[in-house]
C-alpha positions as a printed NumPy array, in Angstrom:
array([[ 50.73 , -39.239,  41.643],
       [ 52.791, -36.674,  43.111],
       [ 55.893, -37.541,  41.139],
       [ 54.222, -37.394,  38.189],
       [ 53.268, -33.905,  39.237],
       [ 56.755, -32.881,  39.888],
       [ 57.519, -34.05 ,  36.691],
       [ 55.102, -32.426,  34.768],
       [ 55.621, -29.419,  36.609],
       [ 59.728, -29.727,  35.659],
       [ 58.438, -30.162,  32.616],
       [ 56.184, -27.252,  31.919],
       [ 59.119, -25.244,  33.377],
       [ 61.708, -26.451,  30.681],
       [ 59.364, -26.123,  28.112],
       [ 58.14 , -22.72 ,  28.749],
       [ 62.266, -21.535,  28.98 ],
       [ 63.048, -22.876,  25.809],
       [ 59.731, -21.1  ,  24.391],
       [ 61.192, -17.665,  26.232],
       [ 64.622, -18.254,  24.875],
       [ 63.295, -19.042,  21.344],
       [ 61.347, -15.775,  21.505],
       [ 64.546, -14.105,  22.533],
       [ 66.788, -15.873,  19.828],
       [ 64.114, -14.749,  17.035],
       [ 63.675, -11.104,  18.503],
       [ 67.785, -10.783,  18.411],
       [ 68.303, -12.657,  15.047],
       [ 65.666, -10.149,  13.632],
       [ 66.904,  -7.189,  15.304],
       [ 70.357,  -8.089,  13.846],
       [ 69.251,  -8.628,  10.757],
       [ 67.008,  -5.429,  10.415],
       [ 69.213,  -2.874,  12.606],
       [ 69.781,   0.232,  10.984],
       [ 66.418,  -0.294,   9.26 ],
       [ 64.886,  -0.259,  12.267],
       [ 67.004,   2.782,  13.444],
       [ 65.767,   4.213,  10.393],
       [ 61.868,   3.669,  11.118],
       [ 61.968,   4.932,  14.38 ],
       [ 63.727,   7.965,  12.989],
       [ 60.649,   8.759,  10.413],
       [ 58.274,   8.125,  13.213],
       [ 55.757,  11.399,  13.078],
       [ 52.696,  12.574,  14.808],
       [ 50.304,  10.564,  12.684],
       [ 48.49 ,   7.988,  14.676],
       [ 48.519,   5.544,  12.176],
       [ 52.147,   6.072,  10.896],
       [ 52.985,   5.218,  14.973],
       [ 50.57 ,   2.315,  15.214],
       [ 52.04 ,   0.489,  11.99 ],
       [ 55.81 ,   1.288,  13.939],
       [ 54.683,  -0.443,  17.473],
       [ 53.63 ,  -3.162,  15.582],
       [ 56.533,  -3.937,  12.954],
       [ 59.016,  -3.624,  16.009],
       [ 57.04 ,  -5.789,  18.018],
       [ 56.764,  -8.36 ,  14.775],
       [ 60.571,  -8.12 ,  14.595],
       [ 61.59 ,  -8.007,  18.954],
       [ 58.484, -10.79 ,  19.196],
       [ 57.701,  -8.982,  22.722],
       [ 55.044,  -5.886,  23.468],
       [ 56.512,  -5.678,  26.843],
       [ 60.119,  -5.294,  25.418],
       [ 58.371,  -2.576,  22.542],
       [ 56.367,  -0.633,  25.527],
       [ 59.702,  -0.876,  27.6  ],
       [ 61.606,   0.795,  24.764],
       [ 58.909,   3.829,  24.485],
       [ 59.142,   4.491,  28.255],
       [ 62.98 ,   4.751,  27.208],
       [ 62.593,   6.47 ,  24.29 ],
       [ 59.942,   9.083,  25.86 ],
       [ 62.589,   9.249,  29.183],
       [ 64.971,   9.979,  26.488],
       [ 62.787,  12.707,  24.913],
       [ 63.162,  10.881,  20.979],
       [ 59.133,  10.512,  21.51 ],
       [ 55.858,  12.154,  22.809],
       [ 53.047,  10.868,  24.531],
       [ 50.812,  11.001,  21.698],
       [ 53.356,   9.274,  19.46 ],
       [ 53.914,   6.793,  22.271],
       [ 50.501,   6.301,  22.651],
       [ 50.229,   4.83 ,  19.065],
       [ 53.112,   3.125,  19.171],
       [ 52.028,   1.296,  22.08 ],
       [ 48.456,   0.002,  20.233],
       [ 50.45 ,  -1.109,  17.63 ],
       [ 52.462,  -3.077,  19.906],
       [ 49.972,  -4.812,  21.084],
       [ 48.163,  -6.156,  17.724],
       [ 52.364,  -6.975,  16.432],
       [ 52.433,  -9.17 ,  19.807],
       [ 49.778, -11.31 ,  18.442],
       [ 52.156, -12.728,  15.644],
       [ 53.612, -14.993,  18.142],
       [ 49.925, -17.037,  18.818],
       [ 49.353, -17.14 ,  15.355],
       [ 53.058, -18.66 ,  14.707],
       [ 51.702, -21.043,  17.584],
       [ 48.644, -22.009,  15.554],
       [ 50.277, -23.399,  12.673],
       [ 51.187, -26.657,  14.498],
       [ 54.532, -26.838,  13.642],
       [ 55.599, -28.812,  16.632],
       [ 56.534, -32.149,  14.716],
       [ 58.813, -30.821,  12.13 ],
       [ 60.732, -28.729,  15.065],
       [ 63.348, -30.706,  15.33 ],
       [ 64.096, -30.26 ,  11.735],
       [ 64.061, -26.082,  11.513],
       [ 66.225, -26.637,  15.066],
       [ 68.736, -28.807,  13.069],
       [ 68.675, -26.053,  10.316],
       [ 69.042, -22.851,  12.433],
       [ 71.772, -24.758,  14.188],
       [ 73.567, -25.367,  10.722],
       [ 73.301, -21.94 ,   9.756],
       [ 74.435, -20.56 ,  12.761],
       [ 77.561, -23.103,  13.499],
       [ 78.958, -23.521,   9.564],
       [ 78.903, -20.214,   8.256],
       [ 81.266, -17.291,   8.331],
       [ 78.902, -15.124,   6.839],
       [ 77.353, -12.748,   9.273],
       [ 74.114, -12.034,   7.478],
       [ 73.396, -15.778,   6.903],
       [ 74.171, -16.188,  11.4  ],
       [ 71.603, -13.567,  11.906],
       [ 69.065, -15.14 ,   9.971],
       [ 70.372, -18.454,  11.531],
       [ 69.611, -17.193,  14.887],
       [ 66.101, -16.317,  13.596],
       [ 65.57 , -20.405,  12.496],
       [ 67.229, -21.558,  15.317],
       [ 64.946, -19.316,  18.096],
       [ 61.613, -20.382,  15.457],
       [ 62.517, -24.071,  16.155],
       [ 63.289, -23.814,  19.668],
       [ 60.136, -21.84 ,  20.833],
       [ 57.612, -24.671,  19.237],
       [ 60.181, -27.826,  20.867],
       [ 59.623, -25.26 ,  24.429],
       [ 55.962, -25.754,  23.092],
       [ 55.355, -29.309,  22.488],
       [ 57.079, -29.953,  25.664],
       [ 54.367, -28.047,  27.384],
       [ 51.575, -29.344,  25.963],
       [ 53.445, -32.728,  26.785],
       [ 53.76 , -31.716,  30.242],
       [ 50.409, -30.782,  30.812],
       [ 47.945, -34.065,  29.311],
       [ 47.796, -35.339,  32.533],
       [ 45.967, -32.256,  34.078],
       [ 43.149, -33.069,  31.754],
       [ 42.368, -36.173,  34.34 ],
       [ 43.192, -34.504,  37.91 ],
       [ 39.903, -33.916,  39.505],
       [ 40.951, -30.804,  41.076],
       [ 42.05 , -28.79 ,  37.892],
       [ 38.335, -29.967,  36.091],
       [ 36.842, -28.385,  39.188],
       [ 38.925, -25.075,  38.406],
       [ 38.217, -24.881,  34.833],
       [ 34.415, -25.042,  35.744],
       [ 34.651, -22.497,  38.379],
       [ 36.81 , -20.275,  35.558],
       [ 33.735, -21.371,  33.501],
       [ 31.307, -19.681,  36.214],
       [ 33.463, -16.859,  37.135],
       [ 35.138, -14.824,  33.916],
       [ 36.265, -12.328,  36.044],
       [ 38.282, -14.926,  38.259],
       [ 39.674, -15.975,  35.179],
       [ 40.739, -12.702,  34.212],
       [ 42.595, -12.355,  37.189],
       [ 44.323, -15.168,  36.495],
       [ 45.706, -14.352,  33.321],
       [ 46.348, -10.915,  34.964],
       [ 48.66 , -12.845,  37.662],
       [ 49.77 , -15.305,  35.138],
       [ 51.479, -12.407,  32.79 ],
       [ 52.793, -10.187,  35.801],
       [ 54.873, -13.507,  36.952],
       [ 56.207, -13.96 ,  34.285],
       [ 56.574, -10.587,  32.156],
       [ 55.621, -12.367,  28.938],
       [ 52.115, -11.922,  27.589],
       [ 52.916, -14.743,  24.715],
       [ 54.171, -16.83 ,  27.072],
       [ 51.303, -16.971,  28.664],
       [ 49.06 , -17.378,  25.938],
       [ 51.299, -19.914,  25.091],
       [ 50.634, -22.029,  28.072],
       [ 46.591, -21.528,  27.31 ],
       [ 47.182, -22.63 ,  24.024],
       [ 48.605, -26.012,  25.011],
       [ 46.016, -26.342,  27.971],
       [ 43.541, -25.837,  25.413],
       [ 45.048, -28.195,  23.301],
       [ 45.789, -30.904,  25.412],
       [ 42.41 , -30.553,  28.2  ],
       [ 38.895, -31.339,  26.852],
       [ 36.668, -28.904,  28.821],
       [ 39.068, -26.079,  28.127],
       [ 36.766, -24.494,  25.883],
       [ 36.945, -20.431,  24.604],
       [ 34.538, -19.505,  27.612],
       [ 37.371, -20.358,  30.159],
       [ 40.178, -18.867,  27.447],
       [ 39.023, -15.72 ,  26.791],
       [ 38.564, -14.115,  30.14 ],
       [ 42.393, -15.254,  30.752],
       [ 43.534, -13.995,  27.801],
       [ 42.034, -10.536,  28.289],
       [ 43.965, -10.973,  31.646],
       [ 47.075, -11.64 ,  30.337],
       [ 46.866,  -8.344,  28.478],
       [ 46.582,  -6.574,  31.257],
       [ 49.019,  -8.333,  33.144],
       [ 52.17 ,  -7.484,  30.379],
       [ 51.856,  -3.639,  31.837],
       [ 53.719,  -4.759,  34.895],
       [ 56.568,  -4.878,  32.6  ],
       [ 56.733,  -1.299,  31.279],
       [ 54.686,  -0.013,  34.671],
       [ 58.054,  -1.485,  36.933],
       [ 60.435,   0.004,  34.164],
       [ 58.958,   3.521,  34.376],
       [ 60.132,   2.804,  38.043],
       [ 62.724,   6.177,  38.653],
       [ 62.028,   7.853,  34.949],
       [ 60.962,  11.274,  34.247],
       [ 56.836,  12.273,  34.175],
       [ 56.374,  11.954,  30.952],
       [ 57.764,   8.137,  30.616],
       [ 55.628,   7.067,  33.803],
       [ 53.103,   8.71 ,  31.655],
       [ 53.444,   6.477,  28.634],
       [ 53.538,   3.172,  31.095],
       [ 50.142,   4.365,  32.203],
       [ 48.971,   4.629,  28.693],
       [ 49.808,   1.037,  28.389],
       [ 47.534,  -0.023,  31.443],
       [ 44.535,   2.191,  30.565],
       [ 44.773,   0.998,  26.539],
       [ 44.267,  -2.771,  27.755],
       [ 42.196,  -1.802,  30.657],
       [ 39.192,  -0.135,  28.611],
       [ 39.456,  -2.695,  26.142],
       [ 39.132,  -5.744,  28.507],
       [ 36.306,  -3.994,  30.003],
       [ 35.059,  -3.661,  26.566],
       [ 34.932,  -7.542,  25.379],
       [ 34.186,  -8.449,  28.614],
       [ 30.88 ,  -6.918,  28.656],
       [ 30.173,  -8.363,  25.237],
       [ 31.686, -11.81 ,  25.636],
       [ 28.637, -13.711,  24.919],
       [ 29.051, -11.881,  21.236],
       [ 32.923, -12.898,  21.009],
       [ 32.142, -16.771,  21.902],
       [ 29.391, -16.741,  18.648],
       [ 31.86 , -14.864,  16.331],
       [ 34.879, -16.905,  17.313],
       [ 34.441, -20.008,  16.149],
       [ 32.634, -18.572,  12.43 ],
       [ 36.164, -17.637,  11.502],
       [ 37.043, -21.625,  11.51 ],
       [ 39.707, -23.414,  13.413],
       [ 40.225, -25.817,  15.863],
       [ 40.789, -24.293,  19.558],
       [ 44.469, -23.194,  19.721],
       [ 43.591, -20.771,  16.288],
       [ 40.126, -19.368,  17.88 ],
       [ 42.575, -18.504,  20.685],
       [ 45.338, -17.197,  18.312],
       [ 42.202, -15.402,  16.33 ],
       [ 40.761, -14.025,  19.369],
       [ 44.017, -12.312,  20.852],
       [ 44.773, -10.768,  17.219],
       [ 40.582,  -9.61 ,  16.853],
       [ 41.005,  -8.267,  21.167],
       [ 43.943,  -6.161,  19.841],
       [ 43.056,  -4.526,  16.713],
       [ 39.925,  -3.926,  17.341],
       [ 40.809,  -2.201,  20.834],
       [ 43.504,  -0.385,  18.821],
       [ 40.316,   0.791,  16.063],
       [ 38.136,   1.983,  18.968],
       [ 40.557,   3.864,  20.664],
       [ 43.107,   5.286,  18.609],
       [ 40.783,   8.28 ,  17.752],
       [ 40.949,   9.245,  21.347],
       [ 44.631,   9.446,  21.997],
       [ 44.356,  13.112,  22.781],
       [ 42.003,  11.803,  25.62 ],
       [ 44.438,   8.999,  26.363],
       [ 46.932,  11.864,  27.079],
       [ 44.911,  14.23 ,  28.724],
       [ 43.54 ,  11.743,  31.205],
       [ 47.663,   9.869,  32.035],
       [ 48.402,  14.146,  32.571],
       [ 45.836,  14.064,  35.19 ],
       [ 46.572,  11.017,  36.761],
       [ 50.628,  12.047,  36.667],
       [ 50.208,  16.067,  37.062],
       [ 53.703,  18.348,  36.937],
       [ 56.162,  19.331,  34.846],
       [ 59.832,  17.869,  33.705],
       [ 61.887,  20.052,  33.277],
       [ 64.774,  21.165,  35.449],
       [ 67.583,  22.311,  33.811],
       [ 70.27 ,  21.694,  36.526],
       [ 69.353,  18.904,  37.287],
       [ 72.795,  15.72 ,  36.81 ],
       [ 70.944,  13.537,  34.421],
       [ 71.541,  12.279,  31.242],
       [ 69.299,  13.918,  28.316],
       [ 69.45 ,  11.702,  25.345],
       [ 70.369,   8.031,  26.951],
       [ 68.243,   6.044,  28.969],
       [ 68.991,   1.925,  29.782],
       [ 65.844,   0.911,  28.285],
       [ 66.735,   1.809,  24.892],
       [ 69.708,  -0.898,  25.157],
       [ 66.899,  -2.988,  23.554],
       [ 67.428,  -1.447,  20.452],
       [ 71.056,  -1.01 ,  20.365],
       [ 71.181,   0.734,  17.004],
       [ 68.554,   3.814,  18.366],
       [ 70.875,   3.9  ,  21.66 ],
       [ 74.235,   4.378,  19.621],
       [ 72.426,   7.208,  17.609],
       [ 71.544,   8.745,  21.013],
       [ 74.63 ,   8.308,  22.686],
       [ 76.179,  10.349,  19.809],
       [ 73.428,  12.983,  20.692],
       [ 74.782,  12.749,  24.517],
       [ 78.699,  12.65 ,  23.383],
       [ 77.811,  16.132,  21.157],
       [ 76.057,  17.716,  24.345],
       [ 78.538,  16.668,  26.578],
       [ 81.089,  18.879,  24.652],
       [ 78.719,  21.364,  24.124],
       [ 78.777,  22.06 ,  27.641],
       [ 82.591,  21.848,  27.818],
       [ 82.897,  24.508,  25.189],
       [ 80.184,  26.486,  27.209],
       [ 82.273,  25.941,  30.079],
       [ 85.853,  27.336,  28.293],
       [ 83.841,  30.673,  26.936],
       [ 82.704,  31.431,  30.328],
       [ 86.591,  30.69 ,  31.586],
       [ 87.976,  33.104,  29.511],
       [ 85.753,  35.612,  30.023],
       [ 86.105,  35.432,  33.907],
       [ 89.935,  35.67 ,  33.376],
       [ 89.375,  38.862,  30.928],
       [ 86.566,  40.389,  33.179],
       [ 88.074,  39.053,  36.204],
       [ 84.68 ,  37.962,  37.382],
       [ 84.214,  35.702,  40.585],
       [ 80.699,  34.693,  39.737],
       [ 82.105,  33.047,  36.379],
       [ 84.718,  31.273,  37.892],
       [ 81.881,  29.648,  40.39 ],
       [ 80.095,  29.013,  37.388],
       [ 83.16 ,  26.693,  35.3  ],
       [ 83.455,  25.231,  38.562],
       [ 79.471,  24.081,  38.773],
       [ 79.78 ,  23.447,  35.09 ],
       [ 82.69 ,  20.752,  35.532],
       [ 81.057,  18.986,  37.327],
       [ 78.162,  18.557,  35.341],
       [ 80.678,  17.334,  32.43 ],
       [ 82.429,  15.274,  34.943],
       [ 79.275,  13.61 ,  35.748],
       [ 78.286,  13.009,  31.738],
       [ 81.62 ,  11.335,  31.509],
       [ 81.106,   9.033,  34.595],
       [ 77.634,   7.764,  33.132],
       [ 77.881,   7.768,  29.153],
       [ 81.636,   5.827,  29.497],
       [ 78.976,   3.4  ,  32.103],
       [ 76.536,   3.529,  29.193],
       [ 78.951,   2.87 ,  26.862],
       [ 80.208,  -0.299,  28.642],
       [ 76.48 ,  -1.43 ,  28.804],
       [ 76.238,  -0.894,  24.895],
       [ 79.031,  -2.391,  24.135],
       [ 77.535,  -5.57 ,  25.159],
       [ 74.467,  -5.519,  23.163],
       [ 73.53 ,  -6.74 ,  19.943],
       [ 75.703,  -4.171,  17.467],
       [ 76.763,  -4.51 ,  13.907],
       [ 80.666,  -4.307,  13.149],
       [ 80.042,  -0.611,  12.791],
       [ 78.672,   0.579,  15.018],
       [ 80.797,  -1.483,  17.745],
       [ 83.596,   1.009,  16.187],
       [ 81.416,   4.173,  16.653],
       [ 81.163,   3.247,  20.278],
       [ 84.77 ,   2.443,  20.733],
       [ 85.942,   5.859,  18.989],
       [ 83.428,   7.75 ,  21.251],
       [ 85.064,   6.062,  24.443],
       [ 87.901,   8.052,  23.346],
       [ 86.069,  11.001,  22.067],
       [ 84.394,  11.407,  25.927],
       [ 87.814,  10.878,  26.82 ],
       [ 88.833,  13.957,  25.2  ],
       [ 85.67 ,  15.655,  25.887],
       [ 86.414,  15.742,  29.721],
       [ 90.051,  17.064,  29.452],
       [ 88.876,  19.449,  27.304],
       [ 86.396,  20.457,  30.354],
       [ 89.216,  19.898,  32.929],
       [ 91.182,  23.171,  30.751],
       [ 88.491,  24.865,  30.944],
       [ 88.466,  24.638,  35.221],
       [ 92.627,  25.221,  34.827],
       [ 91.401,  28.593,  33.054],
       [ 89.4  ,  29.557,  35.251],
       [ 91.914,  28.565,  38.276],
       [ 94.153,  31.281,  36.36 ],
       [ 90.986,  33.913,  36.315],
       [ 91.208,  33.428,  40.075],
       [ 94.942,  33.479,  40.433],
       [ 95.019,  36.729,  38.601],
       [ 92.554,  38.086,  40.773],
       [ 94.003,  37.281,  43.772],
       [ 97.349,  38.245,  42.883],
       [ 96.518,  41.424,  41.072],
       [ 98.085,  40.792,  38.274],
       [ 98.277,  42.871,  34.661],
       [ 98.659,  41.917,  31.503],
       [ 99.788,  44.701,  28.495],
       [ 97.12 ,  45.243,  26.151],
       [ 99.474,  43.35 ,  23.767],
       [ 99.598,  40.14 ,  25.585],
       [ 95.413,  40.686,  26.   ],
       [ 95.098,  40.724,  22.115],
       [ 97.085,  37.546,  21.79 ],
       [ 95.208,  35.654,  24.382],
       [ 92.118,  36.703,  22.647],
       [ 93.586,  35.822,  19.19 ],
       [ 94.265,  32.253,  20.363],
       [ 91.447,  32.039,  22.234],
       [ 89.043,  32.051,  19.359],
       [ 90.802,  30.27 ,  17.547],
       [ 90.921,  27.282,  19.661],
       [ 87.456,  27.695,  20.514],
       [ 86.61 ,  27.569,  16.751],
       [ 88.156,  24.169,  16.745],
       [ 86.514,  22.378,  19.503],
       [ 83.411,  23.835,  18.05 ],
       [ 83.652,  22.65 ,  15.003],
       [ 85.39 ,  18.976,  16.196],
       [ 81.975,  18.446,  17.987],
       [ 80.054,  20.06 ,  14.778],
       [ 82.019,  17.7  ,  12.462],
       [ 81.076,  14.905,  15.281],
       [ 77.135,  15.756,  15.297],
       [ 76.698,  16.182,  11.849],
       [ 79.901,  13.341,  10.419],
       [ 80.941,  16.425,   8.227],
       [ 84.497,  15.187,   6.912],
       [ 85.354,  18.449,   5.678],
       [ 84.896,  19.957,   9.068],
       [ 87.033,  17.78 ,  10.984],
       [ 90.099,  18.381,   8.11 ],
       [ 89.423,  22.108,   8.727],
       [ 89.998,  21.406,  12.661],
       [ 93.112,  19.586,  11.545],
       [ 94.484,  22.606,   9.945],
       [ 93.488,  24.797,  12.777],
       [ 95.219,  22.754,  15.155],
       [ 98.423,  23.033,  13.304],
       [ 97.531,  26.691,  13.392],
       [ 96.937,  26.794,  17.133],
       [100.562,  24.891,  17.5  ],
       [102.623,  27.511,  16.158],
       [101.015,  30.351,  17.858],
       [101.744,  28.582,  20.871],
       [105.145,  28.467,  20.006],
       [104.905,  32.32 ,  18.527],
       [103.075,  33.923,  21.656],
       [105.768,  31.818,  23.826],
       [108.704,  33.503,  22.506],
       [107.539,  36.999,  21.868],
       [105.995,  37.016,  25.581],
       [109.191,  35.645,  27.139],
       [111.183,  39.   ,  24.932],
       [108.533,  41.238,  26.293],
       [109.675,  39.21 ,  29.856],
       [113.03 ,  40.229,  28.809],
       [112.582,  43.652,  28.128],
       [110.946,  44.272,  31.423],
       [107.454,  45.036,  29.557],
       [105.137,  42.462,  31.528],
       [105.909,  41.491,  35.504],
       [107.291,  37.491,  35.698],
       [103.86 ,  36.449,  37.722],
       [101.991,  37.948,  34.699],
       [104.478,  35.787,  32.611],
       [104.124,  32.727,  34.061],
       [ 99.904,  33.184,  33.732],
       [100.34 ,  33.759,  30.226],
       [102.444,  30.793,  29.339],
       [100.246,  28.641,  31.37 ],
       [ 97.485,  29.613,  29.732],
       [ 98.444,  29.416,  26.46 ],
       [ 99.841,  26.423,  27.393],
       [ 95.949,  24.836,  28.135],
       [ 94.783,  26.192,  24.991],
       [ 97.207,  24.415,  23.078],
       [ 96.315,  21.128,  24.814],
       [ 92.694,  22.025,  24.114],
       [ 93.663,  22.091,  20.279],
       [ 95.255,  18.587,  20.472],
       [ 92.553,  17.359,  21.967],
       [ 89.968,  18.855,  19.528],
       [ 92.17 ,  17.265,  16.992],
       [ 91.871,  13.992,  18.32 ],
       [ 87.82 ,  14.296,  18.087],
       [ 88.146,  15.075,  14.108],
       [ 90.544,  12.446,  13.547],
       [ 87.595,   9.988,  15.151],
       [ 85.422,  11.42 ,  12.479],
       [ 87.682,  11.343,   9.693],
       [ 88.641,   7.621,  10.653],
       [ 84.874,   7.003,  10.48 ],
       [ 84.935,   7.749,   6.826]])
């Protein structure tokens, strides 16, 4: 007896990894398939409820996982792309999309899984044809999930004859709120709500007192329990993502509550909408979810109101070293995360170019509060380039189309040039204090020059990052020109400040400021000129 139970239990295991992994093969293949269109959804996403719930639940159709979808808004409202109330929606809708996978369940489709395996695998192994892979992948995950299945409804006959588990599905029987906390334990564990219902599905199937009085209860569990996901990945995010975690919880709480205290009602209606026992279960989950989403989504204000009062305070703090745009958890959807990490690449070098006006005005104004202030601000750009080349790495490693692999490679470079841009900026500002310290004066000649070239390399990295945020070609060739500009004034200023040297106009430690700085603003120019090539080679 008790090596049949380790083998069942082996069993069960296998089977319910190869269900997780088909889930995860399907949600990839999908994602592949339907990247930038995805991208593109999220981008239209608006303040209308229903627009939001009709998002959550085509992503979570497509990713096959609410927990994954939910995980994705914390990121996305960490990331600021999304606000509560549009999370909020989002999140019902992920919850009725999550219901796909029990209905996929339903159709029985466990003896002809072999065959879609053997397909998938054809697809994915004899083609060169990306496209055709990705929807390979999507086969190959469909027939794997229902093999993981029929191996655990295999595995788990011979329950239906141990004495003990009868005597725990008549206590579940007697007690639905045990059983609810079962399928709340159940789902924490593992972090998969359709896992889980996966597992009830072939108890049900396979155990002859399992009946819907015993399902239910764990299914409204396992609802519950798939918050632990997004709840432990709001773990070290801002408010306002903890926020949208907790609007997760309270959405599934209220409605368990709800069918709870009308279950005798949901075991009558049930079985009138036909089926055998694994598609009253599938039924059930879909009916718990949209009709939760129906009842509630008029009080989303509420929703948000009440998550403000359990998470009080404000976000904002403007010095604070964090990243703005990027957050891990939108590596699930590697096509929104490149889009952002352009966002975090263009304010990156907006702070650089921040950073190189207030350098040249503390060597003008020969101010020691600005110099502090490039100093502070390096930092900060330092920092951005530590964690979006990290981020990079991360995203690099994801899912990404041919495309946009190469918009994350060029931007590697991009930061690159971002940061040495920054780092001229702090050797500017080491000159403000150099010419402080050293009293030095410049002719009102030389000042005029330095000014001259000074806006005009500032118009280029301006413009470099303007052509980046925007992928104006025309503005990165006008950078290109500007740069050859910047080049021979370089060479100009050189020579007619090295006659004025000569002539005994300017003093030689003036000199040798001048040339240095001009020097760093000609460097600045090459490197805005590498940004607009990126761009340009993008085209």
């Amino acid at each position: 007896m008790e090596t049949m139970n380790y083998k069942m239990f082996f069993s069960l295991l296998g089977g319910l990894g190869l269900f997780v992994y088909g889930m995860k093969l399907m949600g990839e293949g999908l994602q592949k398939a339907a990247g930038e269109k995805l991208k593109r959804i999220l981008e239209v996403l608006t303040t209308n409820r229903i627009l939001g719930i009709l998002v959550g639940t085509g992503v979570t159709s497509i990713i096959q996982s609410s927990s994954a979808t939910t995980v994705m808004v914390v990121g996305f409202v960490n990331a600021g792309l999304m606000s509560l109330s549009q999370a909020a929606g989002v999140i019902m809708g992920a919850n009725i999309g999550t219901t796909m996978t029990a209905q996929l369940i339903a159709f029985k489709l466990t003896d002809i899984a072999p065959f879609i395996l053997a397909i998938g695998a054809g697809m994915v192994i004899f083609t060169n044809k990306k496209r055709t892979r990705d929807i390979g992948e999507i086969v190959l995950g469909f027939g794997v999930l229902f093999v993981g299945m029929s191996m655990m409804e295999k595995s788990m006959k011979p329950l239906a004859e141990m004495e003990s588990f009868k005597n725990l599905i008549l206590t579940l029987g007697r007690h639905p709120l045990l059983g609810v906390l079962v399928g709340l334990g159940m789902t924490a564990t593992v972090q998969s709500s359709s896992a889980t219902i996966g597992i009830l599905m072939a108890l049900a199937a396979t155990t002859p007192n399992f009946g819907l009085n015993v399902a239910l209860p764990v299914l409204f569990g396992d609802n519950i329990g798939t918050c632990a996901t997004a709840l432990l990945a709001s773990i070290g995010t801002n408010k306002n993502a903890r926020r949208a975690a907790l609007i997760h919880l309270t959405f599934n709480v209220i409605g368990t509550i709800i069918f709870m205290s009308i279950l005798p009602i949901v075991l009558r209606v049930i079985p009138m909408l036909g089926g055998d026992i694994q598609r009253q279960i599938a039924n059930s989950h879909t009916l718990f979810n949209v009709t939760n989403t129906i009842l509630q989504a008029p009080f989303i204000p509420l929703l948000v109101v009440f998550v403000n009062k359990l998470v009080p305070g404000d976000d904002r703090d403007d010095n604070a070293m964090a990243l703005e745009y990027l957050d891990k958890r939108l590596l699930e959807t590697p096509s929104v995360a490149v889009g952002q990490l352009v966002k975090e690449v263009v304010r990156m070098g907006n702070i650089a170019s921040q950073n190189l006006q207030a350098a040249f005005n503390a060597f003008i104004k020969q101010d020691e509060r600005l110099v502090n202030t490039v100093y502070d601000r390096e930092d900060l750009v330092n920092f951005l380039e530590r964690e979006i080349t990290s981020y990079m790495v991360a995203l690099s490693n994801t899912a990404l189309s041919e495309q946009q692999h190469e918009i994350v490679t060029s931007l590697f470079h991009v930061v690159n040039d971002i940061e040495r841009i920054g780092d001229h900026a702090e050797n500017l500002a080491e000159l403000a204090e150099y010419r402080m310290d050293t009293k030095s004066s410049f002719s009102e000649q030389a000042i005029t020059e330095l000014k001259y070239m000074f806006e005009t390399t500032k118009y280029a990295v301006d413009t470099a990052i303007s052509a980046l945020e925007n992928t104006d070609y025309d503005a990165a060739k006008s950078v290109i020109e500007v740069e050859k500009k910047i080049d021979s004034l370089e060479k100009q200023l050189r020579k007619d400040h090295i006659e004025r040297l000569n002539r005994g106009i300017c003093n030689p430690v003036s000199g040798t400021v001048f040339l240095d700085f001009i020097s760093n603003l000609e460097r600045i120019g090459d490197h805005s000129n590498n940004i607009a090539q990126m761009v340009l080679e993008a085209e």
